[in-house]
C-alpha positions in Angstrom: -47.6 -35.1 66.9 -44.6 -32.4 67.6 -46.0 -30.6 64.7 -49.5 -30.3 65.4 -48.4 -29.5 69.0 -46.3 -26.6 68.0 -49.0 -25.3 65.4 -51.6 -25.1 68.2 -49.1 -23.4 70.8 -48.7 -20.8 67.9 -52.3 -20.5 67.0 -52.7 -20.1 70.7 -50.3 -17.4 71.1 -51.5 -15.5 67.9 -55.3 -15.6 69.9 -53.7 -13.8 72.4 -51.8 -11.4 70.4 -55.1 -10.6 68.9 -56.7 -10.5 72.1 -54.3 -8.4 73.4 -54.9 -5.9 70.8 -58.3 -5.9 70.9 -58.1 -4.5 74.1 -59.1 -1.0 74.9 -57.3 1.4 77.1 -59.7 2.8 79.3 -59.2 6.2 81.3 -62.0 8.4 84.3 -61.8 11.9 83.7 -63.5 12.5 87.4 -64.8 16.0 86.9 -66.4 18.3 89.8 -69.7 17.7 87.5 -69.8 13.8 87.3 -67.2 10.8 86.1 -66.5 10.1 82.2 -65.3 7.0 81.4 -63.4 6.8 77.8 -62.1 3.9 75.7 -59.1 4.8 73.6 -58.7 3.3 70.2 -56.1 1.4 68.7 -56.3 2.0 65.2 -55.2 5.0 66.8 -51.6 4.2 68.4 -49.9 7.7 68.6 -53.1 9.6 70.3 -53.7 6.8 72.1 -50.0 6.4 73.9 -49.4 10.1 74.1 -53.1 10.9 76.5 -51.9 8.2 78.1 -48.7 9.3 78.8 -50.3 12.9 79.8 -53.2 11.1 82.4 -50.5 8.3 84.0 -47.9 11.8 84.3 -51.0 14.2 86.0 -51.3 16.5 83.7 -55.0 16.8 83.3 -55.5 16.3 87.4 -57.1 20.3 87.8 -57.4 21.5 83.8 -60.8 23.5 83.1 -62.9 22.7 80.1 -62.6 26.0 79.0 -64.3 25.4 75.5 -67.7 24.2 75.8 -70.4 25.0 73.3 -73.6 23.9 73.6 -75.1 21.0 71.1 -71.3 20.8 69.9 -68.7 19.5 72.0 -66.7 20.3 74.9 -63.0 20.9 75.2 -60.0 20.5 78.0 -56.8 19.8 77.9 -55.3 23.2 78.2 -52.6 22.7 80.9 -52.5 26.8 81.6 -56.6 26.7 82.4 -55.1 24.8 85.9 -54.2 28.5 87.4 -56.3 30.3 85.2 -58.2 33.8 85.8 -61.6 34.2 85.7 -62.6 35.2 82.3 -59.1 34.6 81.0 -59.0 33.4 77.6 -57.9 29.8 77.0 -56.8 27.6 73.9 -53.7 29.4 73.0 -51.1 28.2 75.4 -48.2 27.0 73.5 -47.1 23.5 72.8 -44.0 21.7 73.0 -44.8 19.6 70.6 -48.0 18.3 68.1 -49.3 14.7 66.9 -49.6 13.5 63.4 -52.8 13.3 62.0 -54.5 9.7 62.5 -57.9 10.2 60.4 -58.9 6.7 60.1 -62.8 7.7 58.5 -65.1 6.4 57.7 -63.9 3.3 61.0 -63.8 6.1 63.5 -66.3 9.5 63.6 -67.7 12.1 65.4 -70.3 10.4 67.0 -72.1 11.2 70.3 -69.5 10.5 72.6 -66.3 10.7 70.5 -63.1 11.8 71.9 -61.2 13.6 69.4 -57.8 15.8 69.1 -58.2 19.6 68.9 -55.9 21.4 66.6 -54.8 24.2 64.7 -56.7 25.0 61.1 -55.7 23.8 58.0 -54.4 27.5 57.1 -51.2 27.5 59.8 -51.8 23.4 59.8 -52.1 22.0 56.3 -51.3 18.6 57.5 -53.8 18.5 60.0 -51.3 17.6 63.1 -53.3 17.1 66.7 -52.9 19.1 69.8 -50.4 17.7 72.1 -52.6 17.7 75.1 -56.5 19.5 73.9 -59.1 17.3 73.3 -62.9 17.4 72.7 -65.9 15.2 73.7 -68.7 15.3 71.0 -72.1 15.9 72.2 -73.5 17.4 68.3 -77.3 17.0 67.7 -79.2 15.0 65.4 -78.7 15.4 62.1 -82.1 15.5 59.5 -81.5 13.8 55.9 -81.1 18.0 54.9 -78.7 18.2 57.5 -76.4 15.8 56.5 -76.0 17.0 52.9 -75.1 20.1 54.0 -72.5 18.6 56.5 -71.6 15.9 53.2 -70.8 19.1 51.4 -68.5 20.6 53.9 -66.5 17.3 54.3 -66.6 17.6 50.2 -64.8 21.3 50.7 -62.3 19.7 53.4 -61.3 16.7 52.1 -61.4 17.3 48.0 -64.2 15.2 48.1 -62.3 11.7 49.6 -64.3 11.2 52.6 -68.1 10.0 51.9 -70.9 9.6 54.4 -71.6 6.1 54.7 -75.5 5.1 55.2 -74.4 3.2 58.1 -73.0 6.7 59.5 -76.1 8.7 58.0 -77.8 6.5 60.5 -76.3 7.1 63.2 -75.9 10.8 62.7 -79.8 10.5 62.4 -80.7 8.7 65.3 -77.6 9.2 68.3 -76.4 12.1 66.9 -72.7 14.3 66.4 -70.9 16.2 64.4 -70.6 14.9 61.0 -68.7 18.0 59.5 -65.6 17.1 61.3 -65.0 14.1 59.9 -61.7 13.9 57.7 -60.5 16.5 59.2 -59.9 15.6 63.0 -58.3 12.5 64.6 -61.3 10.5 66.7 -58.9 8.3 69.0 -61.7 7.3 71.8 -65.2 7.6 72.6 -67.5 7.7 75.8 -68.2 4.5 77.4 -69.9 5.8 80.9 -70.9 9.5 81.5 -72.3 10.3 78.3 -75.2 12.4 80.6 -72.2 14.0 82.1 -71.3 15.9 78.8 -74.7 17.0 78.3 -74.6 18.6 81.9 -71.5 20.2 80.7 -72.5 21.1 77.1 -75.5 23.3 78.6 -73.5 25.3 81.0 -73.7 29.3 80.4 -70.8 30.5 78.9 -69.1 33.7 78.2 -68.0 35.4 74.8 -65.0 32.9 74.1 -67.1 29.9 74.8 -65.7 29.4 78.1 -68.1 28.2 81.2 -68.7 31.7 83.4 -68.5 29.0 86.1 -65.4 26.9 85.8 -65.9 23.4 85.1 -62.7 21.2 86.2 -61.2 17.4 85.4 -60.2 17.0 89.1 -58.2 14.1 88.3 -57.5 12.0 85.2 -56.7 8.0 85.8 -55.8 5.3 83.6 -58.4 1.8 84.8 -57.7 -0.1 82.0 
């Protein structure tokens, strides 16, 4: 009887370890456009932990997407775009530190709605290492059954032909949409879970000749809810 009480109060407490991890961290980005609610992954743990870390400590409270290109993505997270000038150029502040790469493709892509880590290219960044604090939100188009070879044969040139299209994702490229070229090549740690019209709003907005909005476009403040 002691046995199959202690085998239950550890098959119990194994549910709830699973459960536990399960869960998804959930963060708002309130922007002066609209609120974007974002599950972060955790097949994902170093992303994950370290925007965390950035939204619980303010950091994001007043940065400027200042890369946003239309039927692409659009991009934040550059902690100088806070104070920046009007038509200042963005991107390049420097970082203290950067993030090893977490590529978990085919599980996680660049899906409508995917959250993903910007970063350096492969020819200063061979190991593919994330942005400390930039990120991108995937908005993409949909991709015809053309399209997608063409995007297969980039991911071919990126990734010495490792990473393969699934039909699964061929699918969803077809019919949601994204940005199948990135993948293998760019950490996806989260994805859109309210808002999703929100980055189309801000995907369309004019911009100037370094892709930044002409009319800035803020995260007024980032909180974790989950």
């Amino acid at each position: 009887m002691k046995k199959t009480i202690v085998f239950l109060l550890f098959c119990l407490i194994a549910v709830l370890a699973q459960a536990q991890t399960d869960t998804r961290r959930e963060v708002e980005l309130v922007t002066d456009s609209g609120t974007i609610r974002i599950a972060l992954y955790n097949e994902t743990p170093l992303h994950r932990d370290n925007f965390l870390k950035h939204v619980q400590a303010g950091d994001y409270d007043g940065v400027l997407f200042h890369r946003v290109i239309k039927d692409f993505m659009v991009q934040a997270g550059d902690l100088a775009s806070k104070t920046a000038k009007a038509g200042q150029m963005l991107g390049d502040t420097p970082e203290a530190y950067s993030i090893p790469a977490e590529i978990c493709f085919p599980k996680l892509y660049h899906k409508r709605g995917a959250l993903a880590a910007a970063r350096e290219g492969d020819n200063v960044n061979p190991e593919r290492a994330s942005s400390s604090t930039q990120f991108y939100i995937v908005w993409g188009q949909k991709f015809s059954d053309q399209q997608l070879e063409w995007a297969q044969s980039r991911i071919d040139k990126y990734t010495d032909g490792k990473a393969k299209l699934t039909p699964e994702l061929c699918e969803t490229y077809k019919t949601l949409g994204g940005t199948p070229h990135l993948d293998g090549s760019y950490t996806v740690f989260g994805e859109v879970l309210e808002g999703l019209g929100i980055v189309e709003k801000i995907q369309r907005t004019a911009t100037d000749d370094n892709d930044r909005p002409i009319n800035d476009i803020r995260i007024v403040t980032a909180k974790v809810v989950k």
